[in-house]
C-alpha positions as CSV (number, residue, x, y, z in Angstrom):
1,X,0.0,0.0,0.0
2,X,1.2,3.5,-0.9
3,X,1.6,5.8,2.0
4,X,-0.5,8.6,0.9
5,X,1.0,12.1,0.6
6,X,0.6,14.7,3.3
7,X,0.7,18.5,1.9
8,X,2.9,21.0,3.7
9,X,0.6,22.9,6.0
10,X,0.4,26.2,5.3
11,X,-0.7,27.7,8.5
12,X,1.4,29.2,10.7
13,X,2.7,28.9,14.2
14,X,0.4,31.2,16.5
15,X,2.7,33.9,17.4
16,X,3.8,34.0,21.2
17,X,2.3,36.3,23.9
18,X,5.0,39.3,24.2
19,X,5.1,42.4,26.0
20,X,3.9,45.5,24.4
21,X,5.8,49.6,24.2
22,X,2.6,50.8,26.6
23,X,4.0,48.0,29.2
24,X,7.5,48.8,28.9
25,X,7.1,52.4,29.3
26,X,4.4,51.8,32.3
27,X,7.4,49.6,33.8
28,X,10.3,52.1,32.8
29,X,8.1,55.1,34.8
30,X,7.0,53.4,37.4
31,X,11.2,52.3,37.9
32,X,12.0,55.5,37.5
33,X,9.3,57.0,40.1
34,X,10.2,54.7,42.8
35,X,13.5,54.9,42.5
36,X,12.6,58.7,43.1
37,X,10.5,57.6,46.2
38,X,13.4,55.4,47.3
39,X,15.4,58.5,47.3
40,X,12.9,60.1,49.4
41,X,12.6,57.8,52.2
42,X,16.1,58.1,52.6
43,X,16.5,62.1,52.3
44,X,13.4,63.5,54.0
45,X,14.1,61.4,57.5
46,X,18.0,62.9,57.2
47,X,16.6,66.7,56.6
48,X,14.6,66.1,59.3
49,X,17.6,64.8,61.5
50,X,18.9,68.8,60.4
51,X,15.6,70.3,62.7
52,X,15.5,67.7,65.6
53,X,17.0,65.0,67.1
54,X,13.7,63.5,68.5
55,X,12.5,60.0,67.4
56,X,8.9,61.2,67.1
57,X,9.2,63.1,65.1
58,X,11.2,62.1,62.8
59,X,9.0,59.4,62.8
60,X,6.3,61.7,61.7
61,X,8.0,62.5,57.9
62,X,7.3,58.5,57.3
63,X,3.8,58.6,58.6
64,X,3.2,61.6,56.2
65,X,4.5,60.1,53.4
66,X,1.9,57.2,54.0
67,X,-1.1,59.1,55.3
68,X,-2.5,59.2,52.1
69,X,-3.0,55.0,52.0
70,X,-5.2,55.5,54.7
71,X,-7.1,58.7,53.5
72,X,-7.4,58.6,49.9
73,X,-7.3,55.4,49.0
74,X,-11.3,54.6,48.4
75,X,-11.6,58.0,46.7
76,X,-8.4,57.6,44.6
77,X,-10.2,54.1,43.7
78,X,-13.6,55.6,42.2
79,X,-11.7,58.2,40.8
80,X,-9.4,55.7,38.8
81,X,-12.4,54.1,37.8
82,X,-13.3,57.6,35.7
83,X,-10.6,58.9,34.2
84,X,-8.2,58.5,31.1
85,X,-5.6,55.7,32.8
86,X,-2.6,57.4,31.3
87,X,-3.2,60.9,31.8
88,X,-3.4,60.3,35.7
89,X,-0.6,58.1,35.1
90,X,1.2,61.4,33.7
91,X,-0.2,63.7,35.5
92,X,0.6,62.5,38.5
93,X,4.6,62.1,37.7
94,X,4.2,65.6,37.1
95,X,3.0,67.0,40.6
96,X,5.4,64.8,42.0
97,X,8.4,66.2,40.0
98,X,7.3,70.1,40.4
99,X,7.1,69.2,44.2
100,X,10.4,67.9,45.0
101,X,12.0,70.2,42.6
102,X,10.5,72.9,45.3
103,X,11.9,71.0,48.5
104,X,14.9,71.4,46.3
105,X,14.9,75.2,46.2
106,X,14.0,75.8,49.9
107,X,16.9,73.6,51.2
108,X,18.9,75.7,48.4
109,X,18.1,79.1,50.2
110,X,18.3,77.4,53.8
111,X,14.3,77.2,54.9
112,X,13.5,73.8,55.5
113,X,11.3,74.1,58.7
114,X,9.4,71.0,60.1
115,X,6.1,72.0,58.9
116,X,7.3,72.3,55.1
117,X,8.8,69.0,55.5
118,X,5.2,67.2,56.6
119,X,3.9,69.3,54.3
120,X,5.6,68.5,51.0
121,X,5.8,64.5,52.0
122,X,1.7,64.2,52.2
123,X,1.7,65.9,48.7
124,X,4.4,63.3,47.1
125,X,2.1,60.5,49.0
126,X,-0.8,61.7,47.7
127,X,0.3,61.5,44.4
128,X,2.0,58.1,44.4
129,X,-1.5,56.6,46.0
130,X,-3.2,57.9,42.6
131,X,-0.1,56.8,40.3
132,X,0.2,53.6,41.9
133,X,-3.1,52.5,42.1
134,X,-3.9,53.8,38.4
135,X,-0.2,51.4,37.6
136,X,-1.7,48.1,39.1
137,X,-5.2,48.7,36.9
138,X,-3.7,49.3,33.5
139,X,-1.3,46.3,33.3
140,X,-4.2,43.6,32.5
141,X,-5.3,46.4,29.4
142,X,-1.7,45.8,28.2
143,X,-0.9,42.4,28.3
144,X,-2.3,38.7,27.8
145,X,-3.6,37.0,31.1
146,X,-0.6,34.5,29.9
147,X,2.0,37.3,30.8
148,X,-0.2,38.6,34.0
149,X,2.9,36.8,36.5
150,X,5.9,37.7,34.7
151,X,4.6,41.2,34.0
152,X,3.4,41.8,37.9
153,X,7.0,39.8,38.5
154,X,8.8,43.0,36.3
155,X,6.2,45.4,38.2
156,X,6.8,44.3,41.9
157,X,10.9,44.6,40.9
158,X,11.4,47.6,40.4
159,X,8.9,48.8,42.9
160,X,11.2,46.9,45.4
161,X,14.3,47.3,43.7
162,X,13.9,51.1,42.7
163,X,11.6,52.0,45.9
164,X,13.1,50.0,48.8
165,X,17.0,49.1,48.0
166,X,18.5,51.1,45.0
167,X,16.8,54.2,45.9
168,X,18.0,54.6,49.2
169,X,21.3,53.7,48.6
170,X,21.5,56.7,45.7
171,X,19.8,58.4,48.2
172,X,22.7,58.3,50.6
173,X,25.2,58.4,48.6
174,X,23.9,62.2,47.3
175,X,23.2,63.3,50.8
176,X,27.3,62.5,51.0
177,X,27.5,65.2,48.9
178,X,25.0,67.9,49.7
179,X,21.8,68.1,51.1
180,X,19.7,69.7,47.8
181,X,21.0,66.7,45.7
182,X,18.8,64.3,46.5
183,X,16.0,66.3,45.6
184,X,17.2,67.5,42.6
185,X,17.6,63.8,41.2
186,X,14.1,63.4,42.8
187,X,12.1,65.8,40.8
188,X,14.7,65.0,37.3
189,X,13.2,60.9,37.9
190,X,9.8,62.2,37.9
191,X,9.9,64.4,34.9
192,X,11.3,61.4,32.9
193,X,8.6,59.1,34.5
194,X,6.1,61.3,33.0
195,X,7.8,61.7,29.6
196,X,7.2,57.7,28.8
197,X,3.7,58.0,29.4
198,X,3.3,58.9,25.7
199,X,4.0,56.0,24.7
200,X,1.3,54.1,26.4
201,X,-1.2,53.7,24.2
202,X,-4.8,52.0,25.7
203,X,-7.9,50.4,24.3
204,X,-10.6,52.8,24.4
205,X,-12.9,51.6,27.9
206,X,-16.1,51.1,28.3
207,X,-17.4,53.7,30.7
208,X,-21.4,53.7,29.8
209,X,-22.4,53.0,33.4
210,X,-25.5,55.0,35.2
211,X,-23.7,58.2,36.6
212,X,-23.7,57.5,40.6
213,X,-22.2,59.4,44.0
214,X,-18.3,58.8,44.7
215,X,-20.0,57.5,48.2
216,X,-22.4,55.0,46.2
217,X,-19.5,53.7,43.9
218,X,-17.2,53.7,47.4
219,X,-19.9,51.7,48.6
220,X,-20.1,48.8,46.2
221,X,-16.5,48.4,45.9
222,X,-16.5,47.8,49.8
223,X,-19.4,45.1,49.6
224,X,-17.9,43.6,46.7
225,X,-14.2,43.2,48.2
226,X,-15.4,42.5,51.6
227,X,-17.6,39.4,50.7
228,X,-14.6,37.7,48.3
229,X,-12.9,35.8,51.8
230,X,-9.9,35.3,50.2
231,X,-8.8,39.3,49.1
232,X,-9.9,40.2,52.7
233,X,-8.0,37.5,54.2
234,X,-4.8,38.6,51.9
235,X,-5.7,42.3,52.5
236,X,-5.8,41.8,56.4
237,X,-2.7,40.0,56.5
238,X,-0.6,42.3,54.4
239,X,-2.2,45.6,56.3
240,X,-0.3,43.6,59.3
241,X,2.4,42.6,58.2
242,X,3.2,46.4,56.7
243,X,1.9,47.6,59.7
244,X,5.0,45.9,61.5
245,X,7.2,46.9,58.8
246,X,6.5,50.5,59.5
247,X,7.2,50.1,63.3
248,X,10.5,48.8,62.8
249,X,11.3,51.4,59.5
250,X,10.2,54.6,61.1
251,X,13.2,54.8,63.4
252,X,15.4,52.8,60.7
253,X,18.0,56.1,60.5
254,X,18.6,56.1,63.9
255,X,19.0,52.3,64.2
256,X,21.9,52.5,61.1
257,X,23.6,55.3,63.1
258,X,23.6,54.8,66.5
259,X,24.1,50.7,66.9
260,X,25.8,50.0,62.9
261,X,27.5,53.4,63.1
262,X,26.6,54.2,59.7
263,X,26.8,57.4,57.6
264,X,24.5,58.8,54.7
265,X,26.2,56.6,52.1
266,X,26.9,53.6,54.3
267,X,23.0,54.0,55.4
268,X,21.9,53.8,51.4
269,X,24.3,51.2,50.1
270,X,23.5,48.7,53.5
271,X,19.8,48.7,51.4
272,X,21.5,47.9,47.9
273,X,21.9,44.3,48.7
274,X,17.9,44.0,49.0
275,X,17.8,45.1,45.4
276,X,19.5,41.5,44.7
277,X,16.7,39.9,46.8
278,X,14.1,41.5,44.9
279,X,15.3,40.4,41.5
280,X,15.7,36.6,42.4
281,X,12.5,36.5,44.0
282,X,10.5,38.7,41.3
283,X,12.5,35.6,38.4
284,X,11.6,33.0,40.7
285,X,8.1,33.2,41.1
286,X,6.7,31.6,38.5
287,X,9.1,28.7,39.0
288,X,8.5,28.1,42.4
289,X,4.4,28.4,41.9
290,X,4.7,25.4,39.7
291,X,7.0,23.6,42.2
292,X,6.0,24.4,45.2
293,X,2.0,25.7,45.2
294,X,1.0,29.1,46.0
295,X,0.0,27.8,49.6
296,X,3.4,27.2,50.2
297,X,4.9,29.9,48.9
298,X,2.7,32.3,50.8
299,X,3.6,30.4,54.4
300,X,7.2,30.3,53.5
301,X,7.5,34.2,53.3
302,X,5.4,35.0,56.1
303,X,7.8,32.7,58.3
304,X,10.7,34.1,56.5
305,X,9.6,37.7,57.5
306,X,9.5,37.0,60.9
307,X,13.4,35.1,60.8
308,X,14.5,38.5,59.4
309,X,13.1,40.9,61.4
310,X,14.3,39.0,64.3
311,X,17.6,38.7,62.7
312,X,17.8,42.6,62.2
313,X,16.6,43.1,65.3
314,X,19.5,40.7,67.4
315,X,22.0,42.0,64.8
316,X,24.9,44.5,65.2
317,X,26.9,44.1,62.5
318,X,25.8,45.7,59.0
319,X,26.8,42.5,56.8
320,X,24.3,40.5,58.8
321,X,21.7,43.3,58.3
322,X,21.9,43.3,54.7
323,X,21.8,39.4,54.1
324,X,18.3,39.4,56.3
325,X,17.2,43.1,54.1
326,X,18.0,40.7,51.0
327,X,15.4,37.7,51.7
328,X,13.6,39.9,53.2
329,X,13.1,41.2,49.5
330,X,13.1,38.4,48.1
331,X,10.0,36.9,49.8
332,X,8.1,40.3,50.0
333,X,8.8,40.3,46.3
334,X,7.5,37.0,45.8
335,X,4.4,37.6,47.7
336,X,3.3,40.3,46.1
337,X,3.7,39.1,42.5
338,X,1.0,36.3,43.5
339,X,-1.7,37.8,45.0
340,X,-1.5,40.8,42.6
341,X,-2.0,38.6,39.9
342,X,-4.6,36.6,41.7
343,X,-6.4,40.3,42.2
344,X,-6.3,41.4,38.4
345,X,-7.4,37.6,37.6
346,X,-10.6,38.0,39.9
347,X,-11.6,41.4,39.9
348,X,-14.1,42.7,36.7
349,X,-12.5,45.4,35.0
350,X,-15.1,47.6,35.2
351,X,-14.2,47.7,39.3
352,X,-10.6,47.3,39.6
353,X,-9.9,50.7,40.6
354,X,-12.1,50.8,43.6
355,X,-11.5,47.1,44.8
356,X,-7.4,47.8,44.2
357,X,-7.5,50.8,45.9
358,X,-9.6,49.1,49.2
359,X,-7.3,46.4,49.1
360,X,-4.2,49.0,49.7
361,X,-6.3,50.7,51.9
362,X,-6.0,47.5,54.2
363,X,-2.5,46.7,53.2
364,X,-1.2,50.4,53.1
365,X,-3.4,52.2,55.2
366,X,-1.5,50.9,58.7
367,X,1.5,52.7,57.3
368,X,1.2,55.7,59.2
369,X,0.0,54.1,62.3
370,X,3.3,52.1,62.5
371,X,5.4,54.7,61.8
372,X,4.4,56.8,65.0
373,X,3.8,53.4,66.8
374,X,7.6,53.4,66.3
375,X,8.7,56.6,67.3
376,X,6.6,56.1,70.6
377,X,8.0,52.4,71.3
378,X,11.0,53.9,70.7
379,X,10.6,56.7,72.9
380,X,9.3,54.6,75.6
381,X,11.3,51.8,75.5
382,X,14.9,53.5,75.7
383,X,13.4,55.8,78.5
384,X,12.6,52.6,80.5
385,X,16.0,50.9,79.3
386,X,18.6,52.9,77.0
387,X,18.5,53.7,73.9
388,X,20.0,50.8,71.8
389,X,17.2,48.3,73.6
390,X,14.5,50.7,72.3
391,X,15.9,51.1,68.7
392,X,16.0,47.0,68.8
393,X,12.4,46.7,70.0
394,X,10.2,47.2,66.8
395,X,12.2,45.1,65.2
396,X,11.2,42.2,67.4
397,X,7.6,43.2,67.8
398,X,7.7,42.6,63.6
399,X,9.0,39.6,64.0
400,X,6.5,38.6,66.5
401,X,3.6,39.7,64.5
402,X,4.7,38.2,61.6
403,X,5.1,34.5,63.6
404,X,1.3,35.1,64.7
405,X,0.0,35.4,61.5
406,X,2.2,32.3,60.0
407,X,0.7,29.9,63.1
408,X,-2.8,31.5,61.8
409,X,-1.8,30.7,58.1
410,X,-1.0,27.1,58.8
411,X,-3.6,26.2,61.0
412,X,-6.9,28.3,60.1
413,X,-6.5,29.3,55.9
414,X,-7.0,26.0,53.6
415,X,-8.8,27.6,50.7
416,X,-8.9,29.9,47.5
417,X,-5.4,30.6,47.0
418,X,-4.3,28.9,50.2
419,X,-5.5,25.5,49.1
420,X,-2.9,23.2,48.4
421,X,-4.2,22.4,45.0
422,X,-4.1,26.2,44.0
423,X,-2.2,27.2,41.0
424,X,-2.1,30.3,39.5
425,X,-4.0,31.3,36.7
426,X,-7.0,28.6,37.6
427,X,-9.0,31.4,39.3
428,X,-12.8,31.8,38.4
429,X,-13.7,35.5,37.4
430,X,-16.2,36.8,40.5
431,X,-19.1,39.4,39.7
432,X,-19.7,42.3,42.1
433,X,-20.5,40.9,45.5
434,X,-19.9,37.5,45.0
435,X,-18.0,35.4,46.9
436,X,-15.5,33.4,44.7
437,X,-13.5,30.4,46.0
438,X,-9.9,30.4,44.4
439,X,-10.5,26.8,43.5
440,X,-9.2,25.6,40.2
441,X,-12.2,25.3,37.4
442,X,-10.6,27.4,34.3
443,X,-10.3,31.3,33.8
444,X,-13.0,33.4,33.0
């Protein structure tokens, strides 16, 4: 028998999933914004350290720069909702740049008084609530669900590597030099932040909705996040777990000068090896999902947190203090790339600004609160003991809170993403107020 011919096919190999110019350019400004931020969190505390020596307030520049977690959040959300996603991604790179290019001016002609400082660090917070928030939303209108891990993976990097390592260390090492510097560079990385945002190019939305109130549209974001058990759960635990972070952060300055005998640049660079964390755990991700189950993963860092803020916390010597800063970065890192994903999966677009923004309500919103928790543990504590003791004590208060809610993790949350048959990309789409499980049954 004669084999029978088969003709060539002539259809070709469906192209790959890829990342877009509007995604690159979201990612590039958002780099470039944090990496301003990170500069800030590093040079406001030290101008501060030029008015006052007292831990409170100090303290009270970081709760300002995260006041506006807790007090614009749920309007931010509605207002995300209704606008034109990259204008307020522009926009708000733009207030941010003509604001610290003013701090720059007033340290220039010597008046930096207390009250400017709180001032200027609500108005940068402000901002980065709105830019943030609006960052999150956009991603899912510019890539494939395919790419939602790896993209968030890019995203969460160089929020961690720009915001909370790389920025700090550039921080320090321009307050080595003079004290305007930093704020210079600040507003520059804002301006070109805002620059990229013309090449973001979105997919016209579908805003034909009934006009409403800001409180109505507030309100059905709240019912709609509050009955899905698993972003409440995630919410609740992350609001903690920052909440800790900003205890032990508040008074970070004095802890690197006063028990690692750091300087400006020594005090940025110590945060630089963080930056490595962050990548590895941001590449990671996706690989250790498949291995190892989001369950897993999501216990793993919780403990993990705890072993380095208790390492921090026992610690004296700054080599030790940037190996624990460094999985602490890593595991933050990969945290975050899951359950943002898992939120932009779930949540209909038509809502996403409103639930996002409740969502860091929860997780950002204790900001502040732990920030002058810190100062007054710290106050407190070295007054009943000395001063090293109380610098050490919000470290180990974090690493207690964070053991709490692993114990809770492991013994009390089984389902939706903390099921150990969870993988990502299985979730079921919710509608408004309905509870969805997690469990895998096929995306939506």
């Amino acid at each position: 028998m004669t084999p029978t011919a088969t003709a060539p096919s002539t259809e070709e190999p469906a192209a790959r999933p890829r990342f877009g110019l509007g995604f690159a350019a979201v990612c590039g400004g958002m780099f470039l914004a944090n990496l301003a931020s990170g500069i800030s969190s590093v040079a406001f505390p030290w101008l501060a350290t030029s008015v006052t020596d007292s831990a409170l307030l100090i303290s009270g520049v970081a709760m300002l720069l995260e006041l506006p977690w807790l007090l614009a959040s749920l309007p931010a959300g509605v207002f995300i909702d209704r606008t034109n996603h990259r204008w307020t991604l522009a926009v708000t790179h733009v207030f941010r740049a003509l604001v610290a290019t003013g701090v720059a001016l007033a340290v220039a002609f010597g008046s930096t008084p207390l009250a400017l400082i709180y001032t200027v660090a609500f108005l940068i917070g402000s901002a980065t609530v709105v830019n943030e928030n609006t960052s999150q939303v956009v991603i899912p209108r510019l890539v494939p669900s395919s790419l939602l891990e790896r993209a968030n993976g890019y995203l969460v990097m160089t929020d961690t590597v720009g915001g909370l390592f790389i920025g700090p260390w550039l921080g320090g090492l321009l307050l080595g030099s003079s004290l305007m510097l930093p704020f210079v560079f600040e507003g520059g990385l804002f301006g070109l932040a805002a620059a990229l945002m013309v090449f973001v190019v979105l997919a016209p939305r579908n805003r034909d909705r009934p006009k409403r109130t800001v409180r109505a549209e507030m309100a059905e974001g709240l019912r709609y996040f509050w009955n899905h058990r698993q972003l409440r759960t995630l919410g609740l635990f992350l609001g903690l777990l920052n909440l800790s972070s900003a205890i032990a952060v508040s008074t970070q300055v004095l802890f690197a000068q006063t028990i690692l005998g750091l300087g400006a640049a020594q005090f940025g660079l110590l945060f630089l090896a963080g930056g490595v964390g962050a990548m590895l755990g941001a590449w990671l991700t996706s690989t250790l999902e498949r291995r190892l189950g989001a369950r897993r993963i999501l216990l793993i860092s919780l403990a993990g947190n705890a072993a380095t803020s208790l390492a921090i916390g026992v610690a004296s010597n700054a080599v030790v203090v940037a190996v624990a800063i460094a999985g602490g970065g890593m595991l933050s890192t990969i945290w975050n790339v899951l359950t943002v994903s898992y939120r932009q999966r779930i949540v209909p677009e038509e809502m996403m600004g409103r639930v996002n923004s409740i969502y860091r309500l929860l997780a950002w919103g204790p900001l502040p609160l732990g920030s002058v928790l810190g100062g007054l543990i710290v106050t407190g504590s070295e007054v009943l003991t000395d001063r090293e003791f109380g610098l050490r004590t919000p470290l180990i208060l974090a690493a207690l809170i964070a053991t709490v809610l692993t114990v809770i993790g492991f013994s009390k949350l089984k389902d939706g993403i903390w099921s150990p048959d969870y993988h990502a990309g299985s979730e079921p789409a919710g509608q408004p107020g309905e509870e969805t499980s997690g469990q895998p049954g096929g995306e939506k």
